[in-house]
C-alpha positions in Angstrom: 0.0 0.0 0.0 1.2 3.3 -0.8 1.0 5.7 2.4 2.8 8.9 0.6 0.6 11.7 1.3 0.3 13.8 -1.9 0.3 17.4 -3.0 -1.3 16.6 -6.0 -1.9 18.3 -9.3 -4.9 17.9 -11.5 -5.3 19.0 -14.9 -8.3 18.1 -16.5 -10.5 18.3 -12.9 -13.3 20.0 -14.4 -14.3 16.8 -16.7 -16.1 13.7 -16.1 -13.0 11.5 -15.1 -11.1 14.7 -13.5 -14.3 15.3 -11.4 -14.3 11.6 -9.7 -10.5 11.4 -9.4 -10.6 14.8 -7.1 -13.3 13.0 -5.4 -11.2 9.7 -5.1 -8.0 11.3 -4.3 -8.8 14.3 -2.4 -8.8 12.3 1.1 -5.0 11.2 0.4 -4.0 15.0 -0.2 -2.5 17.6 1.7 -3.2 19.7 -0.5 -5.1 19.7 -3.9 -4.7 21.8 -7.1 -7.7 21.4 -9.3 -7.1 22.5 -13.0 -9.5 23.1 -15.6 -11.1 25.7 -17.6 -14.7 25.8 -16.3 -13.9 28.4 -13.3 -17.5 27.6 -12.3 -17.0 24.0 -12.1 -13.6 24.4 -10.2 -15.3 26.0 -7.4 -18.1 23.8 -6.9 -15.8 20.8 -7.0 -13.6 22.8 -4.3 -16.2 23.7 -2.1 -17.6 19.8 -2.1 -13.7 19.1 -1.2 -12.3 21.4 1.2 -13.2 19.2 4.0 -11.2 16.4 2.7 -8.2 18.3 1.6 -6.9 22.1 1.5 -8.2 22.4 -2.2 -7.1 25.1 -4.8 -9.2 26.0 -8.0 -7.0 27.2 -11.0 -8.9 28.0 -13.9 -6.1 28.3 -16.4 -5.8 26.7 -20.1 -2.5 24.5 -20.3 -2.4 24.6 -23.8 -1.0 28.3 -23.6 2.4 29.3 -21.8 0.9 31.6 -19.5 -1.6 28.7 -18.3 1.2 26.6 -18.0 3.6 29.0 -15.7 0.2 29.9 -13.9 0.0 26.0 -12.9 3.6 25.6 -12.3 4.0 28.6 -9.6 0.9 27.3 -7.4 2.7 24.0 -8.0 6.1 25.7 -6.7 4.6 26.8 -3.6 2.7 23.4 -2.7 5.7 21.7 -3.3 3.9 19.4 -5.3 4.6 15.3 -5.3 2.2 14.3 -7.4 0.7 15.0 -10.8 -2.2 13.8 -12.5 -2.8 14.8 -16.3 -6.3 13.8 -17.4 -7.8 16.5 -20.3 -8.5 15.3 -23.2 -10.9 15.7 -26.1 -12.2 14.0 -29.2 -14.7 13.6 -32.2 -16.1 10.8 -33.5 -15.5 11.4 -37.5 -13.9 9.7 -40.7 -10.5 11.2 -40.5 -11.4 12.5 -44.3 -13.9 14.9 -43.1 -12.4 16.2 -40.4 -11.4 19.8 -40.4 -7.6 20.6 -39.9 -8.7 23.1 -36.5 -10.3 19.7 -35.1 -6.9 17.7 -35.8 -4.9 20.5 -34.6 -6.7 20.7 -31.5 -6.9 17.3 -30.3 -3.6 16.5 -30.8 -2.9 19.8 -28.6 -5.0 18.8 -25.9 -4.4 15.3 -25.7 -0.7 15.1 -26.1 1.0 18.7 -26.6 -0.1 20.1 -23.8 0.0 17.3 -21.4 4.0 16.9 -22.5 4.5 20.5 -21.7 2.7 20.4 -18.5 4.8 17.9 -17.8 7.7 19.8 -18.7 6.6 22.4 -16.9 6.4 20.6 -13.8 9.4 18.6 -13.8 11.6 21.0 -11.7 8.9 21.1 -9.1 8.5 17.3 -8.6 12.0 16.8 -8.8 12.5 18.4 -5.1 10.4 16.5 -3.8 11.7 13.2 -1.9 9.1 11.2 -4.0 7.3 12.0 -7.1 4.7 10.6 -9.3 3.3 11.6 -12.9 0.1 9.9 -14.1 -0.9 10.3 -17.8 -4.5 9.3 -18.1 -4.9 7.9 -21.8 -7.0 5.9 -23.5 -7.2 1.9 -24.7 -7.1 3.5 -28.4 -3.6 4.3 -27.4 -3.3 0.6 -27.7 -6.1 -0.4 -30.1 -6.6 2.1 -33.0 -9.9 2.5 -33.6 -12.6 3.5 -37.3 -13.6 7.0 -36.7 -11.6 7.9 -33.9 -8.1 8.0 -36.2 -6.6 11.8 -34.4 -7.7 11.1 -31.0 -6.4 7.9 -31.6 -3.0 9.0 -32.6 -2.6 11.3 -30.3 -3.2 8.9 -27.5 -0.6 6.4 -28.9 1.6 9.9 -29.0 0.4 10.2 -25.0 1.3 6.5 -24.2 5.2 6.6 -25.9 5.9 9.8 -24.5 4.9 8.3 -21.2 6.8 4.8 -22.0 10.1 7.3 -22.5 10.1 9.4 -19.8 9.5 6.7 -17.5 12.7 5.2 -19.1 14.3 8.2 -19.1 13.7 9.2 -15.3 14.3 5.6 -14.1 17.3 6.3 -11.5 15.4 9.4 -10.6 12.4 9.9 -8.0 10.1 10.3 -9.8 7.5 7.7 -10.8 6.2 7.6 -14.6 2.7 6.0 -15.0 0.1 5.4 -17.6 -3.7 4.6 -16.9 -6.0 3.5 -20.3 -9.6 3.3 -19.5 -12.1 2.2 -21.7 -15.3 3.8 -22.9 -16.2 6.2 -19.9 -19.6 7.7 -19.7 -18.5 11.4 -19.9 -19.5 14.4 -22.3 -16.0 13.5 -24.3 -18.8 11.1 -25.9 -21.0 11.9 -28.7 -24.8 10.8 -29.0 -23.4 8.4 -31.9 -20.6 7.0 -30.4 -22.8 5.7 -27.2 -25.3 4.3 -29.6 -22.4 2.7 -31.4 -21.0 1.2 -28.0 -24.7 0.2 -27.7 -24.7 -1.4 -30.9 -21.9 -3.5 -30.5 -22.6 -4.3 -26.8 -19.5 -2.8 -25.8 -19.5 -2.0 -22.4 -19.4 1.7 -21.0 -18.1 2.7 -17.2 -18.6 4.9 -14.6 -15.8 7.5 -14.1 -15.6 6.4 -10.6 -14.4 3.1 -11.7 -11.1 4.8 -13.6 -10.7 7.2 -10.5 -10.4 3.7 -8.3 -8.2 2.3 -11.0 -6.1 5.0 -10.6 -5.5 4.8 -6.7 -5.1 1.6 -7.2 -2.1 2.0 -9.5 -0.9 5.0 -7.0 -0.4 1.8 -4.3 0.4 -0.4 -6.8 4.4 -1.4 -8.1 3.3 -1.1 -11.9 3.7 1.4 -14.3 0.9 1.5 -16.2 -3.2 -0.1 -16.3 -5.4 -0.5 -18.9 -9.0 -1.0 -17.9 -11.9 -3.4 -18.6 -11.8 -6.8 -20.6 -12.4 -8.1 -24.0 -10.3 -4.1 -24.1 -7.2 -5.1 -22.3 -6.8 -8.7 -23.9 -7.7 -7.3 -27.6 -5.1 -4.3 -27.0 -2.4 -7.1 -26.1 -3.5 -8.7 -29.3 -3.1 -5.6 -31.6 0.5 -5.7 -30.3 1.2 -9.4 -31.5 -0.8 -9.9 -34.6 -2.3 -6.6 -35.3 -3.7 -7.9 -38.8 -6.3 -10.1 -36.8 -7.5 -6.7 -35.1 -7.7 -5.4 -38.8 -9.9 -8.2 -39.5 -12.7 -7.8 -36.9 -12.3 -4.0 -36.8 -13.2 -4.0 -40.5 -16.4 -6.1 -39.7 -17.1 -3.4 -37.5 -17.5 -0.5 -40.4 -20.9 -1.3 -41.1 -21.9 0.0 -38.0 -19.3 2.9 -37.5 -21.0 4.0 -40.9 -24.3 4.0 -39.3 -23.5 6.1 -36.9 -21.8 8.4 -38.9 -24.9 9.3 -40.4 -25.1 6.4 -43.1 -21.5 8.3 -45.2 -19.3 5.4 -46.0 -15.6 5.6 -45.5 -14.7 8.4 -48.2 -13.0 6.9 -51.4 -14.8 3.8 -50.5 -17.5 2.5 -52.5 -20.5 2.4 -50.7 -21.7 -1.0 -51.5 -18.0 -2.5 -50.4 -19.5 -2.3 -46.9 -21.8 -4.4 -45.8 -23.8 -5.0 -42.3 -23.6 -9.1 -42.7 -20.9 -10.7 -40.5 -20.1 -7.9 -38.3 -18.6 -8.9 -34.7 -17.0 -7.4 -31.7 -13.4 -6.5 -31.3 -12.0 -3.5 -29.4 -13.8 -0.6 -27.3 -14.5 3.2 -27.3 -12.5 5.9 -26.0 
């Protein structure tokens, strides 16, 4: 069991996942930075904390410098041991129709900013006599997924810069750790990518369950988690014979289509895709 008392940072706390990790984690801190960009969120979540923890609401954006420095100085002067990095964004689209502000932005928020945080941070962390940095991803930073191709990518890009600067800070204090969950009911979902979960019977969870998960790996000797099962078996799978995935992800088109409002894959013939033989294989971010 891990007994370090933390002085944590949270980017991302205004979300659906960041919301129930402050809840989660809040009792093991002395102290509590919550990041986000809804101000009004911030300090509702603070005020439901402040008896578990001495709780600070930042409402800065971390994809600009000045958010960042504004995150690092409250950092400074918490002498902060701990941070958690879980904003992210996405759209449910064919990669084809996606406009280049959408790309642009996702990959910012899901893996720019997060590495620069990170940067940002490092000096403060490094004082400390033990440290920890938790990059929240995804399983499509394993599993690649129709319809998801820039949040996937910048997921995988979230995952290997997570896999290097743990091997990078390995004789260091400073712990490097990576947490994938599943499909999490949050607003990061659209309308058609639940109904496609639904579709394919794919399960969905709570955000509590990936704030336990994360305590859990806190306490636990392992670097990094991936969450829920056919996912964590099928991700494993992607890394070993990645052309099986391919197989039962393209039996799965049919029904991405469907939920993409009935456009098939652009350059693809329309009649190429067809709903007989589809099965499951994989999840949703």
């Amino acid at each position: 069991m891990n007994t370090l008392r933390h002085r944590a940072v949270l980017v991302g706390a205004s979300g659906g996942i960041g919301s129930a990790i402050a809840r989660s984690l809040a009792p093991r801190c002395d102290s509590l930075l919550l990041v986000g960009r809804d101000r009004t969120r911030l300090d509702d979540l603070a005020r439901e904390l402040a008896a578990a923890s001495d709780v600070v609401p930042l409402a800065a954006d971390i994809a600009t410098a000045a958010g960042r420095r504004a995150v690092a100085d409250v950092a400074a002067g918490q002498q902060s041991n701990l941070l958690v990095n879980c904003a992210g964004t996405s759209e449910f689209t064919w990669f084809a129709e996606q406009s280049d502000e959408a790309i642009d932005r996702i990959v910012k928020t899901n893996l720019v900013a997060p590495m620069l945080v990170v940067h940002a941070l490092l000096p403060v962390l490094a004082t400390a006599p033990r440290a920890a940095i938790v990059n929240v991803g995804s399983i499509f930073g394993y599993l690649a997924y129709p319809g998801c191709a820039t949040y996937s990518a910048s997921k995988f890009g979230l995952r290997g810069f997570t896999e290097a600067l743990r091997r990078e800070l390995a004789g260091s204090r400073i712990r490097v750790m990576h947490l994938a969950p599943r499909s999490t009911r949050t607003a990061l979902n659209s309308d058609a990518m639940y109904a496609l979960n639904q579709g394919l019977g794919v399960a969905v969870d709570d955000p509590r369950v990936v704030a336990d998960a994360l305590l859990a790996l806190l306490d636990s000797p392992r670097h990094e988690s991936l969450l829920g099962f056919p996912e964590r078996l099928f991700a494993r799978i992607n890394q070993l014979l990645p052309r099986l995935v391919d197989k039962g992800m393209r039996r799965q088109l049919p029904h991405i289509q469907r939920q993409l409002g009935g456009r098939p894959v652009p350059g693809t013939p329309a009649e190429v895709i067809s709903i007989e033989g589809c099965d499951q294989c994989g999840a949703n971010p």
